[in-house]
BADREN-585048 format. One line per 5 residues: for each residue x, y, z of N, C-alpha, C. Coordinates in nm, 4 decimals. Layout:
X:Y:Z:X:Y:Z:X:Y:Z | ...
% end
This chain:
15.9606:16.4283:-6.5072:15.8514:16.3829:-6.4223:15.8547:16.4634:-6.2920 | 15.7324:16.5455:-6.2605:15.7537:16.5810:-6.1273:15.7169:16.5151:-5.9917 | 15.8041:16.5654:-5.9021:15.8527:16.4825:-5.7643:15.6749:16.5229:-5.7468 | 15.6750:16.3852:-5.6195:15.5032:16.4087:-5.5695:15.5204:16.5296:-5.4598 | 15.4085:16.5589:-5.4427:15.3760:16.6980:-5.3422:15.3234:16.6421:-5.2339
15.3717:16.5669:-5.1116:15.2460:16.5388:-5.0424:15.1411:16.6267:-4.9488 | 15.1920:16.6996:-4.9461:15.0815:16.8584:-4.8833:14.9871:16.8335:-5.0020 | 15.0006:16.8391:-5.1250:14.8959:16.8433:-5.2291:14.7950:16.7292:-5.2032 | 14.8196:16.5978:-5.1221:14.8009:16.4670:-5.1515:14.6514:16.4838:-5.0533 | 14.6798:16.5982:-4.9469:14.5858:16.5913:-4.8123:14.5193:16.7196:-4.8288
14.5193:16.8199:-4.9380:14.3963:16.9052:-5.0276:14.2883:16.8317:-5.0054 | 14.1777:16.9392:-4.9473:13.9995:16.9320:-4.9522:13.9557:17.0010:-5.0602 | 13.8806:16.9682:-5.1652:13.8585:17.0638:-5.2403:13.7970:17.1545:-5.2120 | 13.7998:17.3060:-5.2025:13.6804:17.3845:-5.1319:13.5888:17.3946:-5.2092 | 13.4742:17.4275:-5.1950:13.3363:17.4179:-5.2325:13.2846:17.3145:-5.3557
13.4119:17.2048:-5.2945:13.3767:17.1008:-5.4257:13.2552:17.0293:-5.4367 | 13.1913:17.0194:-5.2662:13.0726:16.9314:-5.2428:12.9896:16.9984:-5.1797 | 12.8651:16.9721:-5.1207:12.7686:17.0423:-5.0919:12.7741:16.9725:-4.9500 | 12.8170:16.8374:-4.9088:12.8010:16.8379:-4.7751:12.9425:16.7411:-4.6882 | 12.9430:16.8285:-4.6471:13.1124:16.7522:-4.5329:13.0855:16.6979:-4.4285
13.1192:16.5573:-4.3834:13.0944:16.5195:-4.2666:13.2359:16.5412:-4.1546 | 13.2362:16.6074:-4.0858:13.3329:16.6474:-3.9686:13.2925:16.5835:-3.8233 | 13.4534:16.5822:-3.7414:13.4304:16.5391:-3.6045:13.4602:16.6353:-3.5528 | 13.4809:16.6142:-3.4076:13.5027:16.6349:-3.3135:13.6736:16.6984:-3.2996 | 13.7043:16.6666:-3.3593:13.9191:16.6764:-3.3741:13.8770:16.8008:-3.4709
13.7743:16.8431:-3.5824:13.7783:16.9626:-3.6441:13.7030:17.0659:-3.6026 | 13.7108:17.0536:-3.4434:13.6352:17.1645:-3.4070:13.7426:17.2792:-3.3741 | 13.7408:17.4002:-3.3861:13.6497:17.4980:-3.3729:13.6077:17.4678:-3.5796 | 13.4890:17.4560:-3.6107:13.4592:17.4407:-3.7477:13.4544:17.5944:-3.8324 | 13.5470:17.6085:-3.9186:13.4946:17.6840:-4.0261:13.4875:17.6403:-4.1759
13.5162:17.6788:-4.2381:13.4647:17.7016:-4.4204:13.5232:17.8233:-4.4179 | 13.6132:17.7925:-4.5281:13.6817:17.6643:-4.5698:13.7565:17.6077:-4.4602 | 13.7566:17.4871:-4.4337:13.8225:17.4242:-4.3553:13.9998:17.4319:-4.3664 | 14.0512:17.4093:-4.2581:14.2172:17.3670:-4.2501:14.2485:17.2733:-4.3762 | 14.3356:17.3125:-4.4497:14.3337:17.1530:-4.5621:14.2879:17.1830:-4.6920
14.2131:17.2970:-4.6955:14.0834:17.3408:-4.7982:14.1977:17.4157:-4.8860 | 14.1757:17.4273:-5.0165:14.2672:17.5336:-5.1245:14.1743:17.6552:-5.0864 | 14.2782:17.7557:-5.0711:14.1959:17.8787:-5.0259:14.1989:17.9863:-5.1577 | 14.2365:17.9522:-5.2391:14.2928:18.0360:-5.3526:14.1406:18.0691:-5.4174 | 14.0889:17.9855:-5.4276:13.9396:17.9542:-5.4994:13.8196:17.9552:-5.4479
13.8520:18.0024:-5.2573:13.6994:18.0170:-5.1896:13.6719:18.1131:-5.1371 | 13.6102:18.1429:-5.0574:13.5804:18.2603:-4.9812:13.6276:18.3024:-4.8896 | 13.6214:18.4006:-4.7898:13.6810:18.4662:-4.6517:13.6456:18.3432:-4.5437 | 13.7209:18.2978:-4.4574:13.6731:18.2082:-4.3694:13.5633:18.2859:-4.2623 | 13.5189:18.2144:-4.2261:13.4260:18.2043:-4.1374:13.4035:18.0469:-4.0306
13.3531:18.0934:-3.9103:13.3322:18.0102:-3.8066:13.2265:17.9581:-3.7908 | 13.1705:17.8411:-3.8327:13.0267:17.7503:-3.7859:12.9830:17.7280:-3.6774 | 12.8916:17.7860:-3.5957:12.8327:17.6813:-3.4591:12.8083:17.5723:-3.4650 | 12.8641:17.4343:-3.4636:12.7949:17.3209:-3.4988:12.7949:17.2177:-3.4249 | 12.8073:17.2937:-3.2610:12.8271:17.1572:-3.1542:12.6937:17.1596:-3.0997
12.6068:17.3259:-3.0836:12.4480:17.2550:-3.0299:12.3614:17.1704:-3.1392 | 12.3617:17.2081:-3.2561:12.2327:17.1101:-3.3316:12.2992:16.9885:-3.4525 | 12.4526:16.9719:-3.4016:12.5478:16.8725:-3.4967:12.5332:16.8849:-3.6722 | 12.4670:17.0009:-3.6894:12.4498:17.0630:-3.8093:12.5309:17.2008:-3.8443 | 12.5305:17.2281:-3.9499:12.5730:17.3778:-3.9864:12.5702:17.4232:-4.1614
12.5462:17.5201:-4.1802:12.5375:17.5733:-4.3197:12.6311:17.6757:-4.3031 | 12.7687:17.7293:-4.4185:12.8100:17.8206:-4.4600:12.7319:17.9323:-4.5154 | 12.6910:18.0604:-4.4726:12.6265:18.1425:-4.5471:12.7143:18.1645:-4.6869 | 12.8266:18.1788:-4.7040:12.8962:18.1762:-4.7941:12.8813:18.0874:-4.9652 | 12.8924:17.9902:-4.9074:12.8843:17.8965:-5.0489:12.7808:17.8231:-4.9940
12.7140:17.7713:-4.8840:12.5783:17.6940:-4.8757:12.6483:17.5610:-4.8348 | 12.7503:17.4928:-4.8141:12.8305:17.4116:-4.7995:12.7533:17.4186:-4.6933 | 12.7171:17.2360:-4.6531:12.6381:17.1671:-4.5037:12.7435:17.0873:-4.4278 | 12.7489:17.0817:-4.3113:12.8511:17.0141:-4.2413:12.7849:16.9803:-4.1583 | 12.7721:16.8142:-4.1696:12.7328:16.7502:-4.0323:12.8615:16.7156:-3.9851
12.8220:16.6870:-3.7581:12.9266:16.6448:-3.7016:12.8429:16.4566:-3.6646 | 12.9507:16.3866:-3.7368:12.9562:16.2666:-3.6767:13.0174:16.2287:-3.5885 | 12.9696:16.1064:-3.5222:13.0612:16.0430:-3.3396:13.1987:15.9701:-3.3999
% end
């Protein structure tokens, strides 16, 4: 039986969903996010998403709103 992984436990799937809701604690925002398996996504990149609390990845199309 293998021992649990807990680093594995706090995995985002990357481009598993089409829209992520993020705060304020994940700013500076990119895609793939901190947390994200990077093995399976794209080059990171940085979102503007503090003037219109919105953002799109040109990359995979992944939407990230910022909630309060």
């Amino acid at each position: 039986m293998p021992l649990p992984n807990p680093a594995a436990e706090h995995r985002i799937p990357a481009n598993a969903e089409n829209r992520y809701e993020v705060r304020r604690a994940d700013l500076p925002l990119s895609c793939p996010m901190p947390g994200m398996s990077l093995w399976n996504s794209h080059p990171k990149v940085y979102l503007p998403i503090e003037a219109e609390g919105h953002a799109k990845c040109p990359y995979c199309g992944a939407e990230y709103v910022l909630v309060a």
